[in-house]
C-alpha positions in Angstrom: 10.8 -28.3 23.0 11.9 -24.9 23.1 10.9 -23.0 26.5 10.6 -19.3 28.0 14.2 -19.7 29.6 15.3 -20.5 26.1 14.0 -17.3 25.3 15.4 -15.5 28.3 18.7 -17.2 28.0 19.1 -16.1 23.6 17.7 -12.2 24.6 20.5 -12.5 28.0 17.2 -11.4 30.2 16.0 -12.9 33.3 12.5 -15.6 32.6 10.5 -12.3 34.4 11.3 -9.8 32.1 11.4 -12.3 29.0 7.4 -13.6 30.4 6.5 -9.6 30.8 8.3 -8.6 27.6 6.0 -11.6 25.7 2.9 -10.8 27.1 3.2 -7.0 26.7 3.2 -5.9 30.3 5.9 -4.9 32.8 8.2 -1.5 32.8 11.0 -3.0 30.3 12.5 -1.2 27.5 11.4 -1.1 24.1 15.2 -2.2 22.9 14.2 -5.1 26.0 11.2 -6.4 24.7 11.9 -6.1 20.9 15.3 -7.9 21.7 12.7 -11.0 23.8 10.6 -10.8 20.6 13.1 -11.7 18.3 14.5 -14.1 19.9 11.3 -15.8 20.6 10.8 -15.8 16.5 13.9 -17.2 16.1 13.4 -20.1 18.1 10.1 -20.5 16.9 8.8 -19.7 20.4 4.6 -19.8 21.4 3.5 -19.6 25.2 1.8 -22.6 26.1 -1.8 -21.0 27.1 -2.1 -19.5 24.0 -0.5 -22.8 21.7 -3.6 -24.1 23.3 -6.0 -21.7 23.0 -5.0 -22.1 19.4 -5.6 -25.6 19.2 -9.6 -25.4 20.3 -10.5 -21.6 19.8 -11.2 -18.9 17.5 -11.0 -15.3 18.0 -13.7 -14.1 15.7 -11.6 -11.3 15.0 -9.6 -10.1 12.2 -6.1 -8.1 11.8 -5.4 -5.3 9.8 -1.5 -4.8 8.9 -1.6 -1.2 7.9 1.6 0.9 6.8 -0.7 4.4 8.8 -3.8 5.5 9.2 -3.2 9.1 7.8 -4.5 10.7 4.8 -7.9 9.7 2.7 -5.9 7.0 0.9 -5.8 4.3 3.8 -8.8 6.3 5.2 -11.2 5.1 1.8 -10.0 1.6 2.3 -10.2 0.8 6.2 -14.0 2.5 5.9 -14.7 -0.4 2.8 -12.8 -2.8 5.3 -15.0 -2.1 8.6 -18.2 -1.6 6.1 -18.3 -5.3 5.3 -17.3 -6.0 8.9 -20.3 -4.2 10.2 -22.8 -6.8 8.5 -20.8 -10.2 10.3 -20.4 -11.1 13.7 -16.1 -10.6 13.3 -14.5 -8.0 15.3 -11.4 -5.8 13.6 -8.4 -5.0 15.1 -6.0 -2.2 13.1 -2.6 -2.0 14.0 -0.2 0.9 12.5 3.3 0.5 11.7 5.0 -0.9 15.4 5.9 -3.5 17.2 2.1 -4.8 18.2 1.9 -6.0 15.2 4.7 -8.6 15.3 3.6 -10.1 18.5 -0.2 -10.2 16.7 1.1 -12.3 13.4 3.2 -13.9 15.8 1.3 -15.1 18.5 -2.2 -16.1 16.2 -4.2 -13.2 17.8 -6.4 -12.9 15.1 -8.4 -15.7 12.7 -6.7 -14.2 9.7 -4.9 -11.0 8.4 -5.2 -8.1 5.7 -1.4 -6.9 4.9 -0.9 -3.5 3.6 2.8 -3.1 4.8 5.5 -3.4 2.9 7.9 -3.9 6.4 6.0 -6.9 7.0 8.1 -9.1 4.5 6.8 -11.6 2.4 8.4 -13.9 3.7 7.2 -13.5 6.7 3.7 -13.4 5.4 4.6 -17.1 3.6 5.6 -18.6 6.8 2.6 -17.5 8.8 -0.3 -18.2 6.7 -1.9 -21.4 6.9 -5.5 -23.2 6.6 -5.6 -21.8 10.1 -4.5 -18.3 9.1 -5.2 -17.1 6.1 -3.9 -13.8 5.1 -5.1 -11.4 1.9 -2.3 -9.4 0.8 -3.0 -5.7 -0.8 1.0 -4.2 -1.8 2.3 -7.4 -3.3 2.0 -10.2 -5.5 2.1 -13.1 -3.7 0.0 -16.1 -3.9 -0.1 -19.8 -1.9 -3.0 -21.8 -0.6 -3.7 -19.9 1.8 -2.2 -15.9 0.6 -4.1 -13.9 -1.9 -3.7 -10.7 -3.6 -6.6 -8.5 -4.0 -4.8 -5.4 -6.2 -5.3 -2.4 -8.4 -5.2 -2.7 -11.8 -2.3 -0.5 -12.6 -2.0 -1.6 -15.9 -5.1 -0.7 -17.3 -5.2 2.9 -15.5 -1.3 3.5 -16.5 -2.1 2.6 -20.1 -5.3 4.8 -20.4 -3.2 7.5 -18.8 -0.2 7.2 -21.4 -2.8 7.1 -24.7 -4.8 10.4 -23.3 -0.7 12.1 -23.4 0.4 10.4 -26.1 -2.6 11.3 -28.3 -2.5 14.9 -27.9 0.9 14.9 -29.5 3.1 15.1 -26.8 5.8 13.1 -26.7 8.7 14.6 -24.3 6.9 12.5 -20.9 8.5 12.3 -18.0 7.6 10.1 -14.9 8.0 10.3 -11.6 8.6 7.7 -9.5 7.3 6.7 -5.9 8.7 4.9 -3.1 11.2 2.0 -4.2 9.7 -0.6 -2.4 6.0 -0.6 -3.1 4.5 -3.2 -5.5 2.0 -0.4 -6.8 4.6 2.2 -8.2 6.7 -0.7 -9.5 3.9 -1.7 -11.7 3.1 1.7 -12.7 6.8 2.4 -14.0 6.9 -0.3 -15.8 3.6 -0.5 -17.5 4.4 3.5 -18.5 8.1 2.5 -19.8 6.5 -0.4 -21.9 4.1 1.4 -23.3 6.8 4.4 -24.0 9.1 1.9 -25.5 6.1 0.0 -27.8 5.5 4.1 -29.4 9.3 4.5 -30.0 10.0 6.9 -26.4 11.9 7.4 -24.2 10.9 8.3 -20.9 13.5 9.8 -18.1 12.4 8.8 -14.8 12.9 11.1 -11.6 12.6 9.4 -8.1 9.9 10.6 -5.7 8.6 8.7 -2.3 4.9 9.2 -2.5 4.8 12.9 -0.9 3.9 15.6 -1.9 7.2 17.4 -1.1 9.2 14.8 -2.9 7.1 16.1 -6.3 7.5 19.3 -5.6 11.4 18.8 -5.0 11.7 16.7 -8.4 9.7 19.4 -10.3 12.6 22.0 -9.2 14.8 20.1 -10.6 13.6 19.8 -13.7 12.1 23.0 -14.3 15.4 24.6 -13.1 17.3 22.6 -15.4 15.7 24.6 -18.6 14.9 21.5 -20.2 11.5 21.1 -19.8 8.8 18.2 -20.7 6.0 18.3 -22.6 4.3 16.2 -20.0 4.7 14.6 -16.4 3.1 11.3 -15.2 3.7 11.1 -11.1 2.5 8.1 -9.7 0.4 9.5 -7.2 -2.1 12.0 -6.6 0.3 13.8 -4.0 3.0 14.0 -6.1 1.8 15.3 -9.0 0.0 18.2 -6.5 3.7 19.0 -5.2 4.5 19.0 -8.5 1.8 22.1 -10.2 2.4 23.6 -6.7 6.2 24.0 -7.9 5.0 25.1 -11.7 3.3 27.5 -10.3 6.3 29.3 -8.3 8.2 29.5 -11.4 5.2 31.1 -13.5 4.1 28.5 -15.3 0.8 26.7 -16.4 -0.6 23.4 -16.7 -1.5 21.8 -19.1 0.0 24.9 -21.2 3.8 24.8 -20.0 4.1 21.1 -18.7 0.6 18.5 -19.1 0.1 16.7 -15.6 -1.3 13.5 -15.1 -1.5 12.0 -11.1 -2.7 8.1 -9.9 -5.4 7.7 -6.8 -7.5 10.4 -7.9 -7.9 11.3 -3.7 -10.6 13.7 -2.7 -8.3 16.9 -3.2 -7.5 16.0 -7.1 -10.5 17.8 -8.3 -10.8 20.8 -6.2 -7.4 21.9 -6.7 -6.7 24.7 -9.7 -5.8 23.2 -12.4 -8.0 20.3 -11.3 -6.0 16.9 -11.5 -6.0 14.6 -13.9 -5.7 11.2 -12.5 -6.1 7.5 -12.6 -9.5 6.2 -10.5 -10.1 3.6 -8.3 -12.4 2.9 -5.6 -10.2 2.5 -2.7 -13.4 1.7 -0.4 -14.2 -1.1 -3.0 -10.8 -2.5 -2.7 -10.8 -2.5 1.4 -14.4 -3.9 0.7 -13.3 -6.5 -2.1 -10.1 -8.2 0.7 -12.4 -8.1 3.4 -14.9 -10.4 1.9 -12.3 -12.9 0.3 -10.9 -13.4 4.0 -14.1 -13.9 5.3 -14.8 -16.4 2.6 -11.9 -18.5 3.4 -12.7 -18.3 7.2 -15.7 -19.6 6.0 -14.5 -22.1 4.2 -15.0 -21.2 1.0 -11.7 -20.0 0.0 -11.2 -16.9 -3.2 -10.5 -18.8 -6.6 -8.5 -16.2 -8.2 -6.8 -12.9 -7.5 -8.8 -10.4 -7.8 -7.9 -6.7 -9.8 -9.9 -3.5 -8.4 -10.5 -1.5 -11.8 -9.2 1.6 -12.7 -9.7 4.2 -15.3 -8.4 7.4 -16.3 -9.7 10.7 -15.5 -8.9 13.7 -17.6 -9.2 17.4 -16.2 -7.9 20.5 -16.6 -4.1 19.5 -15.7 -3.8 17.4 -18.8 -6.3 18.7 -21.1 -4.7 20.6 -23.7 -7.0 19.5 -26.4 -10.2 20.5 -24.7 -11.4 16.3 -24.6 -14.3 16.7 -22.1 -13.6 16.9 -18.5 -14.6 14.2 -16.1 -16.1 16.2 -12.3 
């Protein structure tokens, strides 16, 4: 059985600073107590009073794994998330993008977890969840007994968005791409390629990361290249902002010049000028939606299928060059 000086003796610390380091307290390092951490997890390491708290208690609380809190895109979804906790008797804990969270997923500290990070990896996630811990994933794919998805339906908001571009005649589309490693832009990409491919297009992809200074740098590109699109799809909202906000610099007008289409449709889309065009989805229903299929399965009443928060497309003035009616 593996023990604290285990622990000490694989992270070459003294049992003190290996106990402190576990428990969170004591004036160590953060290169000290991440190096304790990991070793723990290697050795598949639990304290004792808490393997046994384990065995006979629950916390009556519940984790969310949360990439930041910044911005009204994770904002929408933690108020959906804390609205169905309101009406239960389960306390929520949030935890940003650190090292807390690692010794939370580690250690059991909650009944069960909502993930919306991709640094937490899914393997991880696999090896954690349990009948005793489930865990409701919202940036991936991935599915046991005890994971479920709860996702936006890309698809169906991708594919509306592609047919509103491709029906006005335009057929020079561009896309640009979002940050490599999220499940959500990976299914965008490739549910606009397809559909490109199926009408006989093809579509030259420009790399992005989500912000809205990435858009605007991909848009200088292109636009200073002299070769310019009929059309843009940018798989977000903040993109596709950086992106007009670069248009406009070099005098030119959308949907006139260069038709632009965004994904999120955040609060900002439709006060801008031109106002955004943009895929919708209730990002409060989809904090909303995971929140009560954990709870169901800490109630033991586990989710039957994954579950897809709709989308649909929503045309204004950035992509209307047919004058279709304009959604508010």
């Amino acid at each position: 059985m593996t023990t604290i000086r285990d622990v000490a003796k694989r992270a070459q610390v003294s049992v003190a600073t290996a106990s402190y380091a576990l428990n969170g307290v004591g004036a160590i390092s953060d290169a000290t107590r991440e190096r304790v951490l990991q070793a723990a997890k290697e050795l598949n390491y639990h304290p004792n009073a808490f393997a046994r708290h384990l065995k006979h208690a629950k916390t009556r609380t519940i984790g969310v794994f949360i990439t930041r809190f910044g911005g009204s895109f994770y904002e929408a979804i933690l108020e959906g998330i804390h609205e169905v906790i309101l009406n239960t008797d389960y306390e929520l804990i949030v935890c940003p993008d650190s090292r807390s969270e690692r010794r939370i997923l580690m250690y059991r500290q909650v009944d069960g977890a909502i993930v919306f990070d991709s640094k937490i990896s899914s393997e991880a996630i696999l090896r954690l969840a349990s009948q005793r811990f489930p865990i409701v994933v919202l940036d991936r794919a991935l599915q046991n007994d005890f994971v479920w998805p709860v996702l936006q339906d890309n698809p169906t908001g991708t594919r509306e968005a592609f047919h509103h571009l491709y029906g006005q005649g335009l057929r020079k589309i561009h896309f640009v791409s979002g940050a490599t490693n999220s499940f959500d832009n990976s299914e965008r990409l490739q549910t606009f390629l397809d559909e490109a491919s199926r009408h006989g297009l093809q579509v030259p992809v420009h790399q992005g990361n989500f912000t809205e200074s990435s858009g605007y740098q991909v848009a200088q590109t292109i636009l200073s290249s002299g070769d310019l699109p009929e059309a843009v799809f940018c798989a977000n909202d903040q993109m596709a902002i950086g992106f007009l906000r670069a248009m406009k610099e070099h005098g030119l007008h959308a949907p006139d010049d260069i038709a632009v289409v965004g994904f999120d449709d955040i609060p900002l889309s439709c006060y801008i000028r031109p106002s955004l065009s943009t895929v919708s989805v209730s990002r409060f229903e989809w904090g909303a939606v995971a929140t009560r299929q954990l709870i169901s399965f800490l109630e033991r009443t586990p989710p039957r299928e994954p579950c897809r928060i709709p989308t649909h497309f929503v045309v204004r003035e950035s992509s209307n060059r047919n004058d279709c009616q304009l959604t508010s």
